[in-house]
Every structure is written in C-alpha cells, then in structure tokens.
N, C-alpha and C positions, 0 to 999 in steps of 0.2 A: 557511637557516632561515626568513627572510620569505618566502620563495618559498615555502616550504610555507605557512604562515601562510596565504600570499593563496589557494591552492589550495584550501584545506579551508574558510576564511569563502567565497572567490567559492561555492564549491560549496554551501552551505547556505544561502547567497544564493537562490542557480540555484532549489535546492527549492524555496526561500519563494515564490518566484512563484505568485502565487493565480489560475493558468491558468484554471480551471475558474468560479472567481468573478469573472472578467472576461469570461467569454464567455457567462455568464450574466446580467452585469449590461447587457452589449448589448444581447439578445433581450427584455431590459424585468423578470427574475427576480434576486434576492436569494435566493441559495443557503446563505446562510451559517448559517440558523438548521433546514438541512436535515442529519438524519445522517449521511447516506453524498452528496456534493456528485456523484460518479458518476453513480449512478441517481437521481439528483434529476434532473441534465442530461440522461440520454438521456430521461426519460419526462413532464418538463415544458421540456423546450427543443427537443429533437432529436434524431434519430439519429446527422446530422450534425455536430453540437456536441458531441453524444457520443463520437464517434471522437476527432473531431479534441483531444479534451477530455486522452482517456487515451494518444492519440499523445504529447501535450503531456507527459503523467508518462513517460510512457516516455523521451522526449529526454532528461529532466532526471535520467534515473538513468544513461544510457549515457555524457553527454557526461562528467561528471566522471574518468570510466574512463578514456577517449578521449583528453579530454586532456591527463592524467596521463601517459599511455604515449605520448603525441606529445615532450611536454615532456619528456621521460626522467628524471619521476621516480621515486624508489625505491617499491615494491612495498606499503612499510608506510604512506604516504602519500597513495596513490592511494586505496589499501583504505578510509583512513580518510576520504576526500574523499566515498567514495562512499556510506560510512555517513552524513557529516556534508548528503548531498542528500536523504537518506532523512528524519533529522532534520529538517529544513528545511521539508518537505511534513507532517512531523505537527505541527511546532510553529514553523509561518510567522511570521515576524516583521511581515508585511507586514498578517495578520489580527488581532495581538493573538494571537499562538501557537494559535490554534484552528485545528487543519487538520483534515488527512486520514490515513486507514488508514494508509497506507504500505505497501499491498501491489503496486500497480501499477508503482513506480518501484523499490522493493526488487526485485521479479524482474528487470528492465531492470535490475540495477545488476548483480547476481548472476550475469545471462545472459554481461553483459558481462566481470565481473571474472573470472569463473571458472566459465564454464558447465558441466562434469561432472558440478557439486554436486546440479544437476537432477536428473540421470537418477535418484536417488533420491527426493530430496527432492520431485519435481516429478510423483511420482506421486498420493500423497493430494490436491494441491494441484489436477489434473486432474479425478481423481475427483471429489472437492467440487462445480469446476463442474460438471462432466456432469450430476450426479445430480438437480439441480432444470434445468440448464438444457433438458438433451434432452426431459426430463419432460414441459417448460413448451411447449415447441418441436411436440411431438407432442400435442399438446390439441386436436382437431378440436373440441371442441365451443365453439371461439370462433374468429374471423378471424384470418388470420397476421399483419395487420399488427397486431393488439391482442397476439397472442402475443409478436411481436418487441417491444414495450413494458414486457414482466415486469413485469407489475403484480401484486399477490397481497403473500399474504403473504412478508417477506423469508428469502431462501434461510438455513439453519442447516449443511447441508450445507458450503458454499463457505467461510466464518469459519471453522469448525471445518478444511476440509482445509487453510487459507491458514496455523494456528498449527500444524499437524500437519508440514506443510510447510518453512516456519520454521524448527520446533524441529529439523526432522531437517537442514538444513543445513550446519552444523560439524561433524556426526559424516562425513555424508556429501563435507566437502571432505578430511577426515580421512581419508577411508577411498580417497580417490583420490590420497591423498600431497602435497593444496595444500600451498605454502608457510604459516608459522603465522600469517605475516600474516593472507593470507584465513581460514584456521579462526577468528581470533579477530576480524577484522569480523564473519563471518557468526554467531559468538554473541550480538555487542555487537547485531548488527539483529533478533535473534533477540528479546531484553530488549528494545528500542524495542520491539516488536512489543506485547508484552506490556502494559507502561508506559501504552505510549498507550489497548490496552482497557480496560484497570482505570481510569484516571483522567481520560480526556477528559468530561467535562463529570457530572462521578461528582455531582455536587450535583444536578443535576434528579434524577438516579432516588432520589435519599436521600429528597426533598420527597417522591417517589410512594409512597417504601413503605418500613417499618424492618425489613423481613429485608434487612441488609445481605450476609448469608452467599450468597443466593441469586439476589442481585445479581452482586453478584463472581464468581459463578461464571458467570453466563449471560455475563458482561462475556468474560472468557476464552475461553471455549470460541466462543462466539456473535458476540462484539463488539455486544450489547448489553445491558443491564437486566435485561427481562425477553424469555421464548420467546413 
C-alpha cells in the first residue's frame, strides 16, 4: 500500500516541476504571470527552450507509466499515478498550484498508458492544430522565421480540438476493450481538463467583465475568458 502511496505523490511531485518556469527564469523571463507558459517560451525565450520546454512535459507524463510497469504495479495504480502527473502540472505545488493546461503531458501519459485510445480521440485533437498551425505556416506575406513564432491572435481551433479530444477518450479506450482502470483515468483527466479551464485564475476575467455565462463558456470551449 505505501508503495503505492509513494508512486502516485513521487508522480504528482514529477508533474509539479515547474520545467518551463526554470528555464525561463534562466534566460532572464518570469513566465508565471503568462497564460499559456508554452507559447510564452517559445516566442519570448526560444525555439530551443521551447522544445526542450514541452520534451520536459512529455517526460513527466511517460515516466510515471514507465515506472509503474517496471516496478510491477497493478494497472489501477499506475493509471492513477499517471493522472496524479497530470494533476501535478495544472496545480504545481511548487508554483502555489498555478500551473498549466495539462494537455501536453496528458497525451504523453495516454500515449503511454494506452495508446489505441488515440486513433480516435487523437483525430479532432490533430485537426485543431492543423487548422491554425498550417494556416500560419503557409503566410507568405510575412518571413518563415516570424511565421515559426505564432504570433497573432491565439489559435481557438486547437483548445477546442484538445477538449473534443479529451472528452472522446474513455468512450474511445471503451470501444477498444481497455481495461476499466484506463476508461476511468482517462474520464477522471477528462474532468481535470475541464476543472482547470473553468477555474484557473477565473477572478481576473470576473474583474473584466459580469457576463459570467460568457466567460464560462469561452473558458470551455477556448481555455479562455474571452474570443
């Protein structure tokens, strides 16, 4: 039983690592009071620091997996280790629980735990990016190295395919016969998903504006406030 214990905290641990706010606070930048600490990094720090930023989420969603099935634990455990890294990244211990999305290290975790779930799930969540990124990519009427920057307005496409994504998950580990373990992580990351755009830092957009209704919805659909 502590062996699990230590599995599921190391692994929310692992999440909290604020990868992205240390390699920012090197290059001389304070990302924390940015919304999305991703595209803050690659477009005021690096391209390089940007890779290496979302390699860093990617680690910290596989290793829990990894470990788990080294260590031989049971299936309901590991599943839950891998949600509990997931957690960890949107509500860091290490920031005062302000993190991040949670979509970069959720797919790394999901790739890992039980990749099938993709082949459906992982098509809106494609689509999403394509549709601003290729967009943005094929813009002659600016330089490639500014195109590779995505500067502009933020994609709406991509949020929307990442909760479309998401949500379709548990039906689709469902529909490839996972075990119930994985169907019921991949619900429970499903509701994180959610959780965290409704409520991460839900008081500044209230200060901007009292259509609460209209918030809440762009929060959802968008991952933020307002379009």
């Amino acid at each position: 039983m502590w062996a699990d214990v230590a599995l599921i905290a190391g692994s929310y641990l692992l999440g909290s690592l604020p990868q992205l706010y240390f390699i920012g606070r090197i290059r001389g930048f304070d990302l924390r009071q940015e919304r999305d600490m991703h595209i803050a990094l690659w477009q005021k720090v690096g391209r390089a620091e940007g890779i290496i930023g979302i390699l860093g989420d990617f680690a910290k969603g596989v290793t829990p997996i990894v470990v788990g099935r080294g260590l031989g634990f049971e299936l309901s455990v590991i599943a839950t280790a891998g949600v509990a890294a997931v957690a960890g990244q949107m509500w860091p211990i290490f920031l005062r629980f302000e993190g991040e999305k949670g979509n970069s290290i959720g797919l790394a975790m999901v790739a890992t735990l039980a990749p099938k779930a993709l082949i459906l799930a992982g098509v809106p969540i494609l689509l999403g990016a394509l549709s601003r990124t290729v967009r943005h990519l094929l813009d002659s009427r600016t330089q490639l190295s500014e195109r590779l920057r995505f500067r502009g307005a933020p994609s709406l496409s991509l949020p929307l395919g990442m909760l479309m994504g998401f949500g379709l998950m548990p039906f689709s580990a469902w529909l490839f016969r996972e075990p119930p373990a994985v169907i019921l992580a991949y619900f429970v990351l499903f509701l994180l998903i959610v959780v965290r755009r409704l409520t991460a830092r839900l008081g500044d957009d209230f200060k901007v504006s009292s259509d609460k209704k209209s918030i809440l919805i762009n929060r959802l659909l968008y991952d933020r406030g307002f379009r």
